[in-house]
N, C-alpha and C positions, 0 to 999 in steps of 0.2 A: 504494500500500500504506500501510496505519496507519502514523501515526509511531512508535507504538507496539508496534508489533513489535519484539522484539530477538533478533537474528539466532544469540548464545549461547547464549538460554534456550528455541531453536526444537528440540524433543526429533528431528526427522526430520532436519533440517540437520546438528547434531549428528555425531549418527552417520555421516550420510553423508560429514562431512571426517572422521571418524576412520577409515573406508574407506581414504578416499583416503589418509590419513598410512601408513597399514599398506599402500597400493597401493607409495607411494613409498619405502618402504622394502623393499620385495622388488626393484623396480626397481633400486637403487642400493647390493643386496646389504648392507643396513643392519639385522641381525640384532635390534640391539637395537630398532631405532624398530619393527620389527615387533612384537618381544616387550611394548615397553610400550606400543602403542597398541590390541592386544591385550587385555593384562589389566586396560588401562579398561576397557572394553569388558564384561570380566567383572564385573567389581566394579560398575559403575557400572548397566546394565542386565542384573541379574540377575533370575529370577522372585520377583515376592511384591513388587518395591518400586516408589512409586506411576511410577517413571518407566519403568521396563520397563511397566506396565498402560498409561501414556501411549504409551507407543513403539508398544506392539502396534496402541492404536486409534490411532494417526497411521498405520501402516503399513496399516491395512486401508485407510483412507480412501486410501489414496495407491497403491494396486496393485490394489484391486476392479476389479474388471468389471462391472456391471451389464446386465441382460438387459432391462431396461425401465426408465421413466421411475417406474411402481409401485414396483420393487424400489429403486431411487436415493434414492426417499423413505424406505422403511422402513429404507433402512442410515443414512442422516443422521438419522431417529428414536431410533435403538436406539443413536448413537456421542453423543445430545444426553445420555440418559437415564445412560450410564455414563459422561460426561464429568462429569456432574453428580454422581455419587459417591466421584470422586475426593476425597481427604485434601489440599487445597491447602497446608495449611502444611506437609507431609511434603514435597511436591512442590518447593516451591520450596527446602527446605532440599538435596533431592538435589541438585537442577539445581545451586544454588550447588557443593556438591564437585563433584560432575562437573567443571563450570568450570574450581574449584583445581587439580582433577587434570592440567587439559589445561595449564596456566598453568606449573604447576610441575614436570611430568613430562616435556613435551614439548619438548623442543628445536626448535620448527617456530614460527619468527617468522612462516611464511606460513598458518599454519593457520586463521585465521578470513579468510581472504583470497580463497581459494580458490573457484574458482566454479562453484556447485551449477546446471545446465541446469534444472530445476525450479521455482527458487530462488521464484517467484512464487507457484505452488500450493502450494508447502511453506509459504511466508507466511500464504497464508491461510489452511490449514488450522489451522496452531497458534493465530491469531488467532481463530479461530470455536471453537476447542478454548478457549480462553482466556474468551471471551464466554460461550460455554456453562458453564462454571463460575461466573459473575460476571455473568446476565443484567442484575441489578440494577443495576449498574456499567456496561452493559455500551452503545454505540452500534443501537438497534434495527435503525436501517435498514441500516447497516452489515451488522447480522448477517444482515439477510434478503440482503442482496447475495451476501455469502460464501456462503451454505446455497446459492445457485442456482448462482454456479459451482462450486464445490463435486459438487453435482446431478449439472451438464453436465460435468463432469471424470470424472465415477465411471459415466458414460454411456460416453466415449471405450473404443476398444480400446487394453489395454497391452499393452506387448509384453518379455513379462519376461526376463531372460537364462538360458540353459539352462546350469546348473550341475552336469548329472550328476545329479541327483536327489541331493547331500551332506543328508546331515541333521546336520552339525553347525552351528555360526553362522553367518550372513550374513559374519562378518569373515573366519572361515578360510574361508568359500566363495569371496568376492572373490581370498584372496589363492590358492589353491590353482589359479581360473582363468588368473589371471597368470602364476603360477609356469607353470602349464603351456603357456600363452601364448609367455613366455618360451624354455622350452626345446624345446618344438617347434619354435622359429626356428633353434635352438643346433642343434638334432638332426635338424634338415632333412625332416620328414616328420609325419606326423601320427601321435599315440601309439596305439596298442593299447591294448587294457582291465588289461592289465598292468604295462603302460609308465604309465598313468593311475595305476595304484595306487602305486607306486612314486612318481609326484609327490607326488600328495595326503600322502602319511605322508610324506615329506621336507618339503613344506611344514608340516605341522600338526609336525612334528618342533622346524621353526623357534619354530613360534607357543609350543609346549607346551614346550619344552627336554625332550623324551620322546623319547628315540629308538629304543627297544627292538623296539615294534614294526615298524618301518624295517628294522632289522639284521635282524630273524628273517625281513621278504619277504626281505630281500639275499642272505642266505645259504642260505636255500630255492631261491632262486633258482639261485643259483651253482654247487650242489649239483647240481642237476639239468641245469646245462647242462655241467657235468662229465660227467656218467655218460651226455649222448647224447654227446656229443663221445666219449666210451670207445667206444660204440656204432658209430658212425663212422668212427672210428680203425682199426678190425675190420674194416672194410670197404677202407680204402683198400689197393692194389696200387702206387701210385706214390710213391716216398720220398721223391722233392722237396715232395708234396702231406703226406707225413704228419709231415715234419719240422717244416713251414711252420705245423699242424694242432698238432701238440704243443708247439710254442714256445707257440700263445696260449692253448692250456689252461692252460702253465705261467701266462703273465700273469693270464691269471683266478682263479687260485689264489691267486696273490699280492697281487691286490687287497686293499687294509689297511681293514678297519669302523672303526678308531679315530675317525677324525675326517671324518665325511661332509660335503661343499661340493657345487656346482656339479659340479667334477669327476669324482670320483667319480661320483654319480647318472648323469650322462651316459657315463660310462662302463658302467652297469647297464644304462642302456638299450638298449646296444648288447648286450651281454650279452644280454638277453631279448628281442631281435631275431634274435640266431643260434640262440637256442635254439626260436623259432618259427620258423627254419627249418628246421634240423635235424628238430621235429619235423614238417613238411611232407615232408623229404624220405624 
């Protein structure tokens, strides 16, 4: 690889250890390294600025498919063409904050350390992203080298991760996975589409410090698994079963929305587990 590559001002790299910094911090129930590696995230590749337009065309070049060797070429045409209309001196000014922000926001001495499985096509592509801005400047043969792996990279099958179809960010999509990752280990089974939603907005709760609409699934929820349990209760003939039955109404009741953690949630889960039973039964 170019000596000339730098691994900081790589727009694909980048991001993907701020992933990972926002991964390790849901791992390690570290509120905030999620919250501010987050809202770099936001700030830093937001729409309209030259490094979000970089991001995107890094991101095509690095997740396409191609259907032909035709098609391989007309996507490295059409990425030369608006590489080359980029605002370089915008660019380089972003990339520097960016940097600042991870320097002085981040408590993670291991953050540029961290090793990206890619780390070599994501090299070249920002390298051939780089020359295409600057052919002038630029090593020819070099560039012709990169454009063909490049090519033969954007040929390969990828195999992308199934996120639920989230349409919000790559960053709360990562972490929303993990979280869920995570407590399906804690909750011993795999979620239901309820149980899912209920991660997703505890997680994005993390990321956004918004918890509102968390509380209104919660207590929608809770509601309703009250009123089958009422249901139920009318049903049972046995005292021991209805005693047993109304003690954890009472605890579901009592469940406090003030301050939702791990626990709690895990507690909802189960919650909207019995009330899919319930209404099975």
């Amino acid at each position: 690889m170019a000596k000339s590559h730098n691994k900081k001002r790589n727009v694909g790299i980048v991001y993907e250890l701020l992933l990972r910094h926002i991964a390790h911090g849901v791992a390690t129930n570290n509120i905030e390294q999620i919250r501010e590696g987050s809202q770099i995230i936001r700030e830093h590749f937001k729409s309209g600025s030259e490094l979000y337009r970089e991001f995107r065309l890094f991101g095509a070049l690095v997740k396409t498919t191609a259907s032909s060797d035709r098609v391989a070429q007309t996507i490295l045409a059409e990425a030369r063409n608006l590489a080359r209309e980029t605002n370089d001196k915008s660019l380089t000014r972003e990339k520097s904050l960016l940097i600042r922000s991870i320097n002085h926001r981040l408590n993670d001495s291991q953050f540029f350390r961290r090793r990206i499985p890619e780390y070599r096509m994501y090299a070249t592509i920002q390298t051939l992203l780089n020359d295409w801005r600057d052919p002038a400047g630029s090593d020819l043969s070099r560039m012709a080298e990169y454009e063909d792996n490049v090519r033969t990279w954007l040929l390969e099958e990828k195999h992308e991760i199934d996120l639920d179809d989230l349409t919000k960010t790559d960053s709360d999509a990562l972490v929303v996975k993990i979280m869920t990752e995570k407590l399906n280990t804690k909750f011993g089974k795999a979620l239901n589409s309820e149980q899912r939603e209920i991660v997703r907005l505890y997680t994005l709760a993390l990321v956004d410090d918004n918890q509102k609409k968390l509380v209104t699934l919660l207590e929608s929820i809770r509601q309703k698994t009250l009123v089958e349990m009422g249901e139920y209760l009318d049903t049972l003939d046995n005292q021991i079963l209805n005693e047993k039955a109304m003690r954890v109404r009472k605890d579901i009741s009592e469940v406090t929305l003030d301050e939702i953690d791990d626990k709690i949630i895990t507690q909802f889960l189960t919650i909207s587990q019995l009330k899919s039973e319930l209404l099975e039964e």
